[in-house]
C-alpha positions in Angstrom: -4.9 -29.8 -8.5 -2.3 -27.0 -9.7 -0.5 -25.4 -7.7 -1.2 -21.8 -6.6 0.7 -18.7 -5.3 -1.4 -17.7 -2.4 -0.5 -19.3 1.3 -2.3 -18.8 4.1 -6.3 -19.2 4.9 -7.4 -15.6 4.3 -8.2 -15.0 0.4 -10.4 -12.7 -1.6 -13.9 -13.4 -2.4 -14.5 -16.0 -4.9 -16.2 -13.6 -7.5 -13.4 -10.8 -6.7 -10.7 -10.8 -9.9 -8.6 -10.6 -6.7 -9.0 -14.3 -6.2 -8.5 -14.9 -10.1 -4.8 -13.7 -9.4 -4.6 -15.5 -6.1 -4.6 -19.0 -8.0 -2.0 -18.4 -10.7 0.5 -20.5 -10.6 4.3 -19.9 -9.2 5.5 -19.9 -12.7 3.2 -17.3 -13.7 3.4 -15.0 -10.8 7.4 -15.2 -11.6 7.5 -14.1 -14.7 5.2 -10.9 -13.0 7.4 -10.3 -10.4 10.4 -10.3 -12.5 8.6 -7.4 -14.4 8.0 -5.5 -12.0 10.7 -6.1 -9.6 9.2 -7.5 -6.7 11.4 -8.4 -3.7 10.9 -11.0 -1.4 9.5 -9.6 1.8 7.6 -6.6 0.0 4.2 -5.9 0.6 2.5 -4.6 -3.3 -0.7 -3.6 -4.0 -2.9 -5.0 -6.5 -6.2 -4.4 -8.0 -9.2 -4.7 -10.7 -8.7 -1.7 -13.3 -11.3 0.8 -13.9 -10.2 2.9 -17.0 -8.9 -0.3 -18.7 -7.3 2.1 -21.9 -5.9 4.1 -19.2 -3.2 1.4 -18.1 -1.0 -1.4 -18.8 -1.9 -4.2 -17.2 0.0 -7.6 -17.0 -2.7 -10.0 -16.0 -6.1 -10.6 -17.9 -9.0 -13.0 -16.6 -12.2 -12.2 -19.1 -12.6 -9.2 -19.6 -10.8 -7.9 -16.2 -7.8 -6.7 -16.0 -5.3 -6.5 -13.2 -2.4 -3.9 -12.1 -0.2 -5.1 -9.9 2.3 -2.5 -8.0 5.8 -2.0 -9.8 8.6 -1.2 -7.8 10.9 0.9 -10.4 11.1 4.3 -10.2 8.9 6.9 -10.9 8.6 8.9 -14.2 10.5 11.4 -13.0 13.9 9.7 -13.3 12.6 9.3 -17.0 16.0 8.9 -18.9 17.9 7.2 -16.0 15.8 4.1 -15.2 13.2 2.1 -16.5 10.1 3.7 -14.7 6.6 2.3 -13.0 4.0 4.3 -15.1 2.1 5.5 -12.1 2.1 7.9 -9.4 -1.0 8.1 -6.9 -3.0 5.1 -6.4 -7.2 5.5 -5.4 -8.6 2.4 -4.4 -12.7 2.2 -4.4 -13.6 5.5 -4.9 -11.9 8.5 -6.9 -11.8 11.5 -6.7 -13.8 14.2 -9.1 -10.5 15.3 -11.2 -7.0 13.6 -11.3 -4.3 15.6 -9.4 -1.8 14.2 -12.0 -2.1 12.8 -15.6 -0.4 9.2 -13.9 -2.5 8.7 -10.9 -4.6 5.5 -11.1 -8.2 4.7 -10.2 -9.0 0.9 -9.3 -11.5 -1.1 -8.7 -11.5 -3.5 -5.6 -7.9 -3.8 -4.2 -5.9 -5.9 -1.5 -2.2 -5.6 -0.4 -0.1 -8.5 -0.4 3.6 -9.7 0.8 5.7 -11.6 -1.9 7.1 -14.5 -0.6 10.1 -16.8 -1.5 9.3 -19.7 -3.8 7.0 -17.4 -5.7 4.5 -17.3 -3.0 2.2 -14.3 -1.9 0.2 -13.7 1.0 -2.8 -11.4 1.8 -2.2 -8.9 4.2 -4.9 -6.5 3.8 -8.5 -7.6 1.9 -11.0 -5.3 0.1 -11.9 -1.9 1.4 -9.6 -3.0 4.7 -7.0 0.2 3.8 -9.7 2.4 5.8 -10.4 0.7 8.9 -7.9 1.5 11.6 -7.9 -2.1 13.4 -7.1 -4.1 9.9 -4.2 -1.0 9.6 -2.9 -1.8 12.9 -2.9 -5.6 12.2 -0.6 -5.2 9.2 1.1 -2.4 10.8 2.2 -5.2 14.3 3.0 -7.9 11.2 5.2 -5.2 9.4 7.0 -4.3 13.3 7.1 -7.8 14.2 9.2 -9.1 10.9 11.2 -6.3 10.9 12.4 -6.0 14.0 11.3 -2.6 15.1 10.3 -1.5 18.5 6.9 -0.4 19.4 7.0 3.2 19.7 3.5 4.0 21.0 1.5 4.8 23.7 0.6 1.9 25.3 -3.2 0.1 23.7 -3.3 2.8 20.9 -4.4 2.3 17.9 -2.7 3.9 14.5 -3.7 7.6 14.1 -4.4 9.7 11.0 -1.5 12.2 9.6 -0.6 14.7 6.9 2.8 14.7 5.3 4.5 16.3 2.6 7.6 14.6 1.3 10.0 18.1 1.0 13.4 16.2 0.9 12.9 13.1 -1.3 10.7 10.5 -2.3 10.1 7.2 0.2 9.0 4.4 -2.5 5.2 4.8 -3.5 5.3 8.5 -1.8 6.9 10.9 -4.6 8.8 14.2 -3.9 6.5 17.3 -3.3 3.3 15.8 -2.8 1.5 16.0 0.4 -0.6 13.0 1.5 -3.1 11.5 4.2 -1.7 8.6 6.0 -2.5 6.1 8.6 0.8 6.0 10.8 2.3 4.8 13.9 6.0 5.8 15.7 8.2 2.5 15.6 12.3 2.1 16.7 14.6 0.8 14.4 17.7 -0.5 16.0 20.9 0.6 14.9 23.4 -1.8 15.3 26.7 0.6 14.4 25.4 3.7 16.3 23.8 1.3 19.6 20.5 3.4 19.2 17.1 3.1 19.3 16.4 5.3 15.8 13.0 6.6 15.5 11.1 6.0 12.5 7.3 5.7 11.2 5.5 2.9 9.7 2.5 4.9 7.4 0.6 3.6 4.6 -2.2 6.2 2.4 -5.7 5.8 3.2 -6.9 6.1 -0.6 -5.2 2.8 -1.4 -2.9 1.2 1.7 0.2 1.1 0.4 2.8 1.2 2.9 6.5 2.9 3.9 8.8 3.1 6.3 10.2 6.0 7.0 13.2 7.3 9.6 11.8 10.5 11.8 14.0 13.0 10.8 13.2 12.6 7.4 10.2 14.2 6.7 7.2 16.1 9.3 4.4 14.2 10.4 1.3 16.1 11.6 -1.7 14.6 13.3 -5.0 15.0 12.1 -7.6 16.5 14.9 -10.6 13.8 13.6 -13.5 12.9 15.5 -16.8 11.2 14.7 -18.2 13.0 11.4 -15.0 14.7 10.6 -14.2 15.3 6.9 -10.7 13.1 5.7 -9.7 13.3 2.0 -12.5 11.8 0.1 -14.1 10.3 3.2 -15.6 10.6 6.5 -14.0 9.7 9.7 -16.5 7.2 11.6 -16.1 4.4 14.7 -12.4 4.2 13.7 -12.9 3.9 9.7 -12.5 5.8 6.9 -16.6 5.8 4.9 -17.3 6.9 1.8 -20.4 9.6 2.0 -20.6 11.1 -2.0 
């Protein structure tokens, strides 16, 4: 039997392209990650492409093809580094126009972690980016192998936020742009200083992809959201995020 790159029991469904990727083997997956420089540890997204001129793609099963999340910079260091080739990510659904001429429109997506030994690991399966209990389960997984301190009020759940990144970019989140974000307080220990710093852990609802991010850094603003209230492209509902065209 070859040898695959996912570990652990949870796994796309079997006619997902999602699961196509999940049994490539180690040696394959390398030569990806190497691409698109991967650390160990990180969790990427990846996902079925829609607009299949639109994007290159480094994996191909029939006539899907798969984009997997690149950590190099973005475009706008264009000159300095080698760069990603996207900027927003919308998982499922789109919106009616593109904000900007690199944002991305998948099909069915998941987040993984990478792994040493060219290993992966699903963290969050298909459509999970807008329920609030699979957020929180990645969120405690993220806290837990980190280190970070439970912020919190006690039994809460992650809550919904707006924030615009006015002093720099944090990873997937670029300069200037304002997003909608699942996001709970966390403590960071600092061993030079002896504190306790305060930080967030936030992902984007359109697509999952997550951050860390110390408080001072940028303003986080909670959303007022009840049952039937309006969030992005969706509708807030029994703590998830539905789609209602």
């Amino acid at each position: 039997m070859n040898e695959k790159i996912l570990v652990g029991e949870k796994h796309s469904p079997m006619h997902s392209v999602l699961y196509d990727f999940e049994c490539i083997s180690p040696k394959q997956w390398a030569k990806v990650k190497n691409e698109l420089q991967i650390p160990d540890g990180f969790l990427f997204l990846a996902g079925s492409v829609r607009h299949k001129k639109s994007y290159n793609a480094l994996l191909r099963f029939g006539k899907d093809h798969l984009f997997v999340q690149s950590f190099l910079p973005h475009k706008s260091d264009k000159g300095v580094y080698r760069t990603r080739g996207f900027g927003r990510i919308y998982s499922l659904y789109e919106p009616a126009s593109k904000g900007y001429d690199d944002d991305m429109m998948l099909e069915e997506t998941a987040i993984y972690q990478s792994l040493p030994d060219n290993k992966i690991k699903l963290v969050l399966g298909i459509g999970e980016h807008l329920k609030v209990r699979c957020i929180k389960s990645m969120f405690d997984a993220i806290r837990t192998q980190r280190g970070l301190y439970d912020f919190a009020p006690e039994n809460s759940l992650p809550r919904l936020y707006t924030v615009t990144f006015k002093n720099a970019s944090c990873g997937y989140f670029l300069k200037g742009n304002a997003y909608k974000v699942w996001a709970t307080p966390v403590g960071l220990p600092d061993q030079q200083t002896g504190e306790i710093v305060k930080c967030w852990i936030f992902c984007d609802i359109n697509c999952g992809v997550p951050a860390i991010i110390r408080a001072e850094r940028e303003n986080f603003f909670p959303m007022q959201v009840a049952n039937g209230t309006c969030v992005g492209l969706y509708t807030f509902r029994d703590g998830q995020l539905v789609y209602e065209p």
